[in-house]
C-alpha positions as CSV (number, residue, x, y, z in Angstrom):
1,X,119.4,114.2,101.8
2,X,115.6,113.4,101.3
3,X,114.5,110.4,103.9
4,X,111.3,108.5,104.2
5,X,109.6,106.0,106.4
6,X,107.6,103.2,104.8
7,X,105.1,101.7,107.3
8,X,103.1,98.9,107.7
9,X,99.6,99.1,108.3
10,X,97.6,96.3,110.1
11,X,99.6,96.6,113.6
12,X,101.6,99.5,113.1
13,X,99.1,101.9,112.0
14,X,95.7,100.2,112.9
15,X,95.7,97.2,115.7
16,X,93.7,94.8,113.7
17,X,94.5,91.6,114.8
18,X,91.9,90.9,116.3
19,X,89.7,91.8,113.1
20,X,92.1,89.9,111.2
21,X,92.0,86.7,112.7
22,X,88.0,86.9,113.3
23,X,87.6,87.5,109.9
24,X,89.5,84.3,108.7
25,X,88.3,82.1,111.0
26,X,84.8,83.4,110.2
27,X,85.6,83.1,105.9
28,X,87.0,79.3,106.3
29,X,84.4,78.2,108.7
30,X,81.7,79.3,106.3
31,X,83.4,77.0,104.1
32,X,83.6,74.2,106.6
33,X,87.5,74.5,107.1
34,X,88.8,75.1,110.8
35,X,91.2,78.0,111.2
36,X,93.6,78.4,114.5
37,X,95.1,81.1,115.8
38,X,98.6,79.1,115.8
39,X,97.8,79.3,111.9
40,X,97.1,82.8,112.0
41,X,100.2,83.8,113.3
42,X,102.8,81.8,111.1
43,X,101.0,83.4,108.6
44,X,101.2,87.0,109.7
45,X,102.4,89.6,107.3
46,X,101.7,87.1,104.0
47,X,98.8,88.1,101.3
48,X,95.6,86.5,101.7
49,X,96.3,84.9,98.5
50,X,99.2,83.3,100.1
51,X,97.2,82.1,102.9
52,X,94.5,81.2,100.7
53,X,96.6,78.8,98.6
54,X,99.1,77.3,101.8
55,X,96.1,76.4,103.5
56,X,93.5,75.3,101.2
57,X,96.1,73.6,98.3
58,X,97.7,75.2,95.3
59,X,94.2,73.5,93.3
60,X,92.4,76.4,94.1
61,X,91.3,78.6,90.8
62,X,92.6,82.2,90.9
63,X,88.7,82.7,90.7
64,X,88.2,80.8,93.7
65,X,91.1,82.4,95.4
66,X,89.7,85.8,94.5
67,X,85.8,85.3,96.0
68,X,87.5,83.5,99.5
69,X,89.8,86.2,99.6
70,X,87.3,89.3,98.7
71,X,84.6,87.5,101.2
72,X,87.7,87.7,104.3
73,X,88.3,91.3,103.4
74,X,84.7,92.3,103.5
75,X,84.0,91.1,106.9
76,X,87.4,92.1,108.2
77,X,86.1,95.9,106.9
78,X,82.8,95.0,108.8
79,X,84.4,95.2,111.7
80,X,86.8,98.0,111.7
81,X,84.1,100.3,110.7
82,X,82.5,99.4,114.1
83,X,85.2,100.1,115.8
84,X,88.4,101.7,114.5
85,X,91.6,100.5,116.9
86,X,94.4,102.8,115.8
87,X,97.7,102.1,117.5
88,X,98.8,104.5,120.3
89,X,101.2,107.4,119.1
90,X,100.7,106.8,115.1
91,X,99.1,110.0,114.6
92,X,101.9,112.1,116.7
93,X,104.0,110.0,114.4
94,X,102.7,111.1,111.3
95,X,102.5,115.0,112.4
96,X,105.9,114.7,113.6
97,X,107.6,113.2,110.7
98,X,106.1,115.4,108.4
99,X,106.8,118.4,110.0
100,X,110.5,117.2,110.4
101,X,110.2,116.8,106.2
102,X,110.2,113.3,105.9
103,X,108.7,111.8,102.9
104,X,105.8,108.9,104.1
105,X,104.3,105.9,102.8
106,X,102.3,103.2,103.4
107,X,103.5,99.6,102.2
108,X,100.8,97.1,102.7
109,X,99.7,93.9,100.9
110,X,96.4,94.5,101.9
111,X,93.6,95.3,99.3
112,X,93.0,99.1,98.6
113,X,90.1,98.8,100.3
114,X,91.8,98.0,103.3
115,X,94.1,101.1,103.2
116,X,91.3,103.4,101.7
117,X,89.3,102.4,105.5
118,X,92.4,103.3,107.6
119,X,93.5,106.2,105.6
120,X,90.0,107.6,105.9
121,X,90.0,106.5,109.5
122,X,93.3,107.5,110.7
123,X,94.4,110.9,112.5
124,X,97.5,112.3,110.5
125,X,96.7,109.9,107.1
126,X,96.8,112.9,105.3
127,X,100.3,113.3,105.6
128,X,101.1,109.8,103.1
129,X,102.7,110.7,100.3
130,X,102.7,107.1,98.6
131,X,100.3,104.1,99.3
132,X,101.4,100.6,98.2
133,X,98.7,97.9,98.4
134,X,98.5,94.4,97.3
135,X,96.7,95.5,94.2
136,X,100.4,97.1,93.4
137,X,102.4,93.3,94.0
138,X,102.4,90.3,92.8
139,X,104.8,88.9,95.6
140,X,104.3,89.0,99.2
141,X,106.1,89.4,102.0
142,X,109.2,88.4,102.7
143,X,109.7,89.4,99.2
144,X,111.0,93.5,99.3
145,X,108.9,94.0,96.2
146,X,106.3,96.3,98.2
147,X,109.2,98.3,100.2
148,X,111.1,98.9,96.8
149,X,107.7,100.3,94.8
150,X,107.5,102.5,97.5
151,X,110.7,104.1,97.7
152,X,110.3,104.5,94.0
153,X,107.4,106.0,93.6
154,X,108.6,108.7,96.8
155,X,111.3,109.0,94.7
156,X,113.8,108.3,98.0
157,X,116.8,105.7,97.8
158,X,116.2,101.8,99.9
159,X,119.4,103.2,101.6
160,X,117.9,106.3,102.9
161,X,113.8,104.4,104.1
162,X,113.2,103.1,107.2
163,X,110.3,100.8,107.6
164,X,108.3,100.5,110.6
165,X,106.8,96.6,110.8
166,X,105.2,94.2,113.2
167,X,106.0,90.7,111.6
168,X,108.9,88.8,111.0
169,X,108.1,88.5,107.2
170,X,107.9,92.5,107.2
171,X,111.6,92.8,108.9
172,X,113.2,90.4,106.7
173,X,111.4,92.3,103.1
174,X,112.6,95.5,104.5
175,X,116.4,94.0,104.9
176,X,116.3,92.5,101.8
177,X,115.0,96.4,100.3
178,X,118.4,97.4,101.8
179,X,116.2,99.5,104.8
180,X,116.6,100.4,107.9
181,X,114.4,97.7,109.7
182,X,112.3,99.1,112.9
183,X,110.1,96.5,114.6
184,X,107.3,97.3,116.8
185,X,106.3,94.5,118.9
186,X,102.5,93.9,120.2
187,X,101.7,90.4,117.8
188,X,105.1,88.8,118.4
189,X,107.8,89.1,121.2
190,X,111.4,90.9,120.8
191,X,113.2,88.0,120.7
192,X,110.9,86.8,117.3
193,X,112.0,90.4,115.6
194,X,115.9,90.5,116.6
195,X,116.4,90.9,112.8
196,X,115.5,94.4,113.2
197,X,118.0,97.5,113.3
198,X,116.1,98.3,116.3
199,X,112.9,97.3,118.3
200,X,110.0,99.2,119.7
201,X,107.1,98.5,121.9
202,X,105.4,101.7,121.3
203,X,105.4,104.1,118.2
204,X,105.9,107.0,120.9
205,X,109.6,105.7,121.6
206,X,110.2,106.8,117.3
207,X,111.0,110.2,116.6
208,X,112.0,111.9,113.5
209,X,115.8,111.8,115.1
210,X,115.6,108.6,116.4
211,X,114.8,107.6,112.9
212,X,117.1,110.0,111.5
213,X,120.3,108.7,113.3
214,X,119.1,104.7,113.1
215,X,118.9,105.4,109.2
216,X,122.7,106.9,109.1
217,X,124.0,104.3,111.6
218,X,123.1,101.7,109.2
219,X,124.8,103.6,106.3
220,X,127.9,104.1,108.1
């Protein structure tokens, strides 16, 4: 039975809140609108477009919405190329899933850009069979839309993915995909992810048979 592990990217794969939330507040307060960090996290694991629209009004043109959203990306890339955080134990991970034959994916609503950076950037990248990005969606999370295009195109059954994610919009797309739901805390606290099949506070507590048996517990 062919299994796969869908994950996240910005803090699962790459710790970029910090660029995240720099580059917003810097994008809205070159327009003159004030951004908080309370904001920033109730909008974790949305698409910029989402954020774009909740906080600035559903008047915005999708051309408006495009330059605001394409000028946040460019300085949030600014600053990983300057420094690159990738999270403890990904690239172990990566190597160890792999070798264990699982089939891998990233499922981000990020640009391509975005994932093009980390997969250039990260240690064991190469090992991605599938890359999802928010070029590939038209919904964001909590919608499962990016989850299910990615067990499609690895050609692996929802039942048999897990997904690794740090939000609580990323939990809740991976249960409605049918997944197995592993949350890895860092941006928000255990008892904010308790939706999860299981919850981690490093990626070296996953294995390829931890994953293994959480995927056919949740089957059984």
């Amino acid at each position: 039975m062919q299994l796969a592990v869908i994950f996240d990217m910005d803090g699962v794969l790459v710790d970029s809140y910090h660029a995240h939330f720099e580059s917003w507040k810097q994008a809205f307060d070159e327009i003159g609108v004030a951004y908080t960090e309370e904001t920033f996290n109730a909008d974790f694991g949305r698409t910029s477009r989402d954020i774009l629209r909740r906080t600035l009004g559903d008047g915005l043109t999708d051309a408006r919405v495009a330059e605001l959203d394409n000028r946040k990306e460019a300085i949030h890339r600014d600053i990983l190329r300057e420094s690159f955080p990738a999270m403890d134990g990904a690239a172990e991970l990566l190597e160890a899933l792999a070798a264990d034959g699982f089939r891998l994916a990233i499922g981000s609503s990020g640009p391509p850009e975005n994932v093009a950076l980390t997969v250039e950037r990260l240690a064991g990248a190469q090992h991605f069979n599938v890359m999802v990005t928010g070029a590939d969606v038209t919904l964001g999370k909590p919608d499962s839309q990016v989850f299910l295009i990615a067990a499609e195109r690895l050609g692996v059954s929802p039942a048999n993915c897990a997904v690794v994610e740090d939000a609580a919009h990323g939990i809740t797309a991976a249960k409605r995909a049918g997944m197995t739901a592993i949350a890895l805390t860092g941006t928000l606290q255990r008892t904010e992810l308790s939706a999860a099949d299981a919850v981690v506070d490093s990626l070296r507590q996953l294995s390829a048979e931890r994953i293994r048996a959480l995927i056919a517990s949740r089957g059984n």
